[in-house]
N, C-alpha and C positions, 0 to 999 in steps of 0.2 A: 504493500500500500504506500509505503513512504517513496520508495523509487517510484511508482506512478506518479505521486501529487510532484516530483523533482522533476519528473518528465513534461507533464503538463505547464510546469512552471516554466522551464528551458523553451518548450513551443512559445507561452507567451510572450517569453524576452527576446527569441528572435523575431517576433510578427513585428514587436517594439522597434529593435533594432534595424528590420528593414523597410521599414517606414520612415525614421531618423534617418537611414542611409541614402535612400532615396531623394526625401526631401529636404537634405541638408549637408550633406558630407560628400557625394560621389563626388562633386567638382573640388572638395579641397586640394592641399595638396596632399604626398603623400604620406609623409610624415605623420598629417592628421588621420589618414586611412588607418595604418596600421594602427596607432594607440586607439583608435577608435574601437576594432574589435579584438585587443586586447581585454578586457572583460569575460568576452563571449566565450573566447579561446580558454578562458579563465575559470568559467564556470562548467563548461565540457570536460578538463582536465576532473574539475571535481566528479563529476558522475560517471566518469569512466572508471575511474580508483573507485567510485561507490559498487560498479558495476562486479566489478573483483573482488569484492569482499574488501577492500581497504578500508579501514577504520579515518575517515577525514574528521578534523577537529569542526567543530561548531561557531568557533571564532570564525574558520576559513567560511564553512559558508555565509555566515555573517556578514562577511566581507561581500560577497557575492550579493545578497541580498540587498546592500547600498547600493550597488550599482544596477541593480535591475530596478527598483523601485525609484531613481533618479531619472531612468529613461519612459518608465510606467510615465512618472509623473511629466514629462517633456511629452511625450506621444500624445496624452489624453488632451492635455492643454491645446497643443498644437491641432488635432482632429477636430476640437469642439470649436475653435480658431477658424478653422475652416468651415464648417457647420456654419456658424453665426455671422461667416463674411460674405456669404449670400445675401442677407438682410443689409448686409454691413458690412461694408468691406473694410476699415481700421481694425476689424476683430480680428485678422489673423493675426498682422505682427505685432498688436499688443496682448494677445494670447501667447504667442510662439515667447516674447520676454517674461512672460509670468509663469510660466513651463520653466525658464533657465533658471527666476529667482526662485521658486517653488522648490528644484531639485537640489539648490544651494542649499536652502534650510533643511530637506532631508537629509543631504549629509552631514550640516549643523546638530541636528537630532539624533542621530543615530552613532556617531563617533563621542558625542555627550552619554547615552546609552551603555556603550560598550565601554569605553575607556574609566567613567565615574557612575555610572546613575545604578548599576547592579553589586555597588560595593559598599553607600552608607547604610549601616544597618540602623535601624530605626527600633526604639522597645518602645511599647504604647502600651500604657496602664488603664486599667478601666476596674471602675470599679460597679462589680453585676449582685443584684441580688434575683436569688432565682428560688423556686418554690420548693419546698419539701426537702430544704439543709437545714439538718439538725443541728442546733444553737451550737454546740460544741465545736461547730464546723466554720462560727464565724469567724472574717479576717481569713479564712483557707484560702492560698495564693497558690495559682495553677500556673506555671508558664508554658506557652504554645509555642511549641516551633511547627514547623509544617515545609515542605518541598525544598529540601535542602540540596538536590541534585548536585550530588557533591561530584560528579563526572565533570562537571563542568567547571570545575576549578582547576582539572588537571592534577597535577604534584604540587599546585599554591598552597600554601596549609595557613598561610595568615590570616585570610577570614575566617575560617574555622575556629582556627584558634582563639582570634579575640571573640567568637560568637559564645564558646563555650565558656572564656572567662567573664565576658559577659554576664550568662544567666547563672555561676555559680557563684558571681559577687551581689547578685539577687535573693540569695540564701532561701530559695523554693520552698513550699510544702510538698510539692508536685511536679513534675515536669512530664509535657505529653508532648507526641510527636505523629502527627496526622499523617505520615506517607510521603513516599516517592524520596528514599534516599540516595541512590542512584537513579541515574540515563539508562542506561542499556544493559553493562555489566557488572559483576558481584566486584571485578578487581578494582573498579573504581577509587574502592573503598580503602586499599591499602596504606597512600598517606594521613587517611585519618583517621583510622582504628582509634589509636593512642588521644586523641583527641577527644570524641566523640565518648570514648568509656570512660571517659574522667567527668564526665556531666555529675552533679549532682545533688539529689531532692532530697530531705527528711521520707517518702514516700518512694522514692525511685524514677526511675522512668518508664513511662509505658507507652506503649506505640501501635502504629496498624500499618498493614501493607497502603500503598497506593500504587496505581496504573503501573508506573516503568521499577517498583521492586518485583514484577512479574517475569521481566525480562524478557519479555512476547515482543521489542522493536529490535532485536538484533538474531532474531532466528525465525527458524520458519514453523509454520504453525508444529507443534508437536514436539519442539526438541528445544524450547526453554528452560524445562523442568528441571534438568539439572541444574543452573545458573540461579534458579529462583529458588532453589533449595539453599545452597552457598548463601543466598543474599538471606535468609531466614535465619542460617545456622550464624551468620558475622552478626548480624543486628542482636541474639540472643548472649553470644560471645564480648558485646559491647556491656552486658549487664542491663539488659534494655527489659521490659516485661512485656510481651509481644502477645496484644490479644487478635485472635485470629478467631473471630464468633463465637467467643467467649467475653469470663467476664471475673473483676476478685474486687475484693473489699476493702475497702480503708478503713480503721476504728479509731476511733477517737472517745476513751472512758470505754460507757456504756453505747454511745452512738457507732453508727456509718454510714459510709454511703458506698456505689456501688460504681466502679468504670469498666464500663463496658467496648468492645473494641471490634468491630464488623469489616468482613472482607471489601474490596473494592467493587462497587457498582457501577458497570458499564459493559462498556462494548468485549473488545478483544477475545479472551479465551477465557476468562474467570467469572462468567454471569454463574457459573455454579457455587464456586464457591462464597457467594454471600448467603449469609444465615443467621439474619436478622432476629427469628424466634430461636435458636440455639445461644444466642449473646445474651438473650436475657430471659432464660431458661433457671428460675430457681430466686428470682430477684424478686420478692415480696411488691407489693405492690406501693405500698405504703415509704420507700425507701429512694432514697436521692439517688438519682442515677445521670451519672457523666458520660455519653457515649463519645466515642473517637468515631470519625468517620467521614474518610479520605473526602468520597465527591459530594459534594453538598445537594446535588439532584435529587440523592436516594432520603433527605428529610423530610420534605411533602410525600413522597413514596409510600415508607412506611413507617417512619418516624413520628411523623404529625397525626396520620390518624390513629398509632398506636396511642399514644395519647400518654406515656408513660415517664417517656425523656424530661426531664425538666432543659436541660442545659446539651447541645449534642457540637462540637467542635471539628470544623474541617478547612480540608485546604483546596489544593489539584487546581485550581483556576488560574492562581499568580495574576488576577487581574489581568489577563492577558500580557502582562508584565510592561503594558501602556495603560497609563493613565491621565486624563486631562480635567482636572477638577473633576466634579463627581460623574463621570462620563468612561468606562470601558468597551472595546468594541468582546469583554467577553461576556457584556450582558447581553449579547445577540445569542450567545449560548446557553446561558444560565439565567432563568431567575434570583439566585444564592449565588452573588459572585464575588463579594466581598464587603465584611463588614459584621452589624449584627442584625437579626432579622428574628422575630416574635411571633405566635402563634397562639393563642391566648395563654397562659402559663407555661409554654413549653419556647425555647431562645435558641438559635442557631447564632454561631459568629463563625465568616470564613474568613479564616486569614488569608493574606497576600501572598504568604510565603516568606522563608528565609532566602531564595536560590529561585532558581530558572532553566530551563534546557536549554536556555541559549546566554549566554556574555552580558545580556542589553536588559537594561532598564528604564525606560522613561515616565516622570510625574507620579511612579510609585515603587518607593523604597521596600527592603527588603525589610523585614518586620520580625519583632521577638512580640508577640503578644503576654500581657500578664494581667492575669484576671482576681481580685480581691474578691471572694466571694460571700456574701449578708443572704443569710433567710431573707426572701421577700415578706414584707408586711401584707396582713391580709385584707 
């Protein structure tokens, strides 16, 4: 699937490119020719190594992806230029100018993205009262990480590092980890073993799969399993408490409350294993319950009509990792796409993420969530 939508993508950047070359470049000279489809040459090298099985970094296509969205944006400009100079003929070449300053700022945007905007980490405290925490349980301080996609740091370990001293100079009750810690592979994970198990809560840490700990984007369908086994056995080897449609108890005195942790709900290969009645299989009715749970799609599902969740926390969106004031293009996906979102006594909050499958961040920072938690008043 991923090499089709790279395929389809490469079609539209050539339609782009020879449209540009026609209606702008054949008469240069040639000096201009060649740099000109340098890009192209550039992004064909990439999908032929993809085509081999080479592992191509996400930075490089990154790279690839300015340059096609500079010419997207020059073409569109330029065609709707043409379009409205029927009516109007000043509309092309003051079209064709707002195309060139247009793709200026895309790559103003995007080199901001990659080079700064996927690196300041942001901790946002909030403080939630939710229904049915028992008194004992007031002031209980949850910290949220979520989509730490640690493949995409490469061998970097300094944001890691300062992420985990971060939330351990937080001195936690709790610390939870909503999915997707690696891209694609279990080795990902190697320069930050030592990091990531040094995390730590008075409660521990608890965590759930998401989409890419499945490891279904770098094999073909059937022959992940082993890789997503590795990625289960290092998460549990980090000292991590891995609920997998299940669920355990926190006590406090004579009180608890219960966190509960549910497979990933979507597409791919793992619609089976979600088992939402198995996670909360044994959990009295009467009892606080904190669910993890990677995609936030699956809380109107059956989250909300279960009616049981008080508090259920997830990730997997990263706000599409653009954000323009309160504006995501991945609320075209998602109703639950970041933030907090209610349901009469029952609260979702999705975080943005610590991380990203790609380098680039724009208008929304990578985020440590920490939640203070009050019995709601009745």
């Amino acid at each position: 699937m991923f090499l089709l939508f790279i395929i389809l993508f490469l079609v539209g950047w050539l339609s782009a490119d020879l449209y540009l070359w026609f209606s702008f470049v054949r008469h240069a000279a040639v000096i201009w020719k060649i740099l000109y489809w340098l890009p192209t040459i550039y992004f064909g090298v990439l999908v032929i190594l993809s085509i081999f099985g080479v592992r191509v970094s996400m930075t490089l296509w990154l790279i690839a992806m300015i340059f096609c969205l500079q010419q997207i944006v020059c073409t569109a400009c330029s065609l709707t230029g043409r379009l409205v100079a029927l009516a109007w003929h000043p509309a092309f070449p003051i079209l064709n100018w707002t195309g060139a300053i247009l793709s200026v700022v895309v790559l103003v945007v995007m080199l901001y993205g990659m080079l700064t905007g996927w690196k300041y980490l942001n901790v946002k405290k909030i403080e939630l009262p939710v229904a049915e925490l028992p008194a004992s349980f007031d002031g209980y301080r949850v910290v949220h990480l979520s989509d730490l996609h640690v493949g995409t740091h490469g061998h970097h370990t300094d944001y890691i590092d300062h992420l985990v001293q971060t939330v351990n100079n937080m001195q936690p009750d709790l610390i939870v980890f909503t999915g997707d810690l690696v891209n694609i592979y279990p080795s990902e994970l190697d320069p930050f073993m030592t990091a990531l198990g040094s995390l730590t809560a008075t409660d521990g840490v608890m965590s759930v799969m998401g989409n890419h700990d499945y490891c279904v984007y770098g094999h073909k369908e059937g022959l992940w399993k082993e890789d997503c086994a590795e990625v289960i056995a290092r998460e549990r080897a980090l000292g991590w408490t891995l609920l997998r449609n299940e669920h355990c108890f926190i006590h406090r005195g004579q009180d608890s409350i219960a966190v509960a942790g549910v497979e990933y709900c979507g597409g791919l290969h793992t619609d089976s294993f979600v088992d939402f009645p198995a996670a909360m299989q044994g959990i009295a009715d009467s009892t606080f319950v904190l669910l993890l749970d990677h995609n936030p799609a699956h809380w109107k599902m059956e989250v909300v009509p279960d009616g049981r969740i008080a508090l259920t926390l997830s990730g997997h969106t990263h706000a599409a990792q653009i954000k323009i004031g309160k504006w995501s293009p991945a609320q075209w996906l998602y109703k639950e796409w970041g933030g907090l979102y209610q349901e009469g006594n029952q609260k979702l909050y999705v975080s943005e993420g610590c991380g990203g499958t790609v380098p680039f961040r724009f208008g929304t920072k990578p985020e440590i969530v920490v939640y203070t938690l009050h019995p709601a008043k009745p």
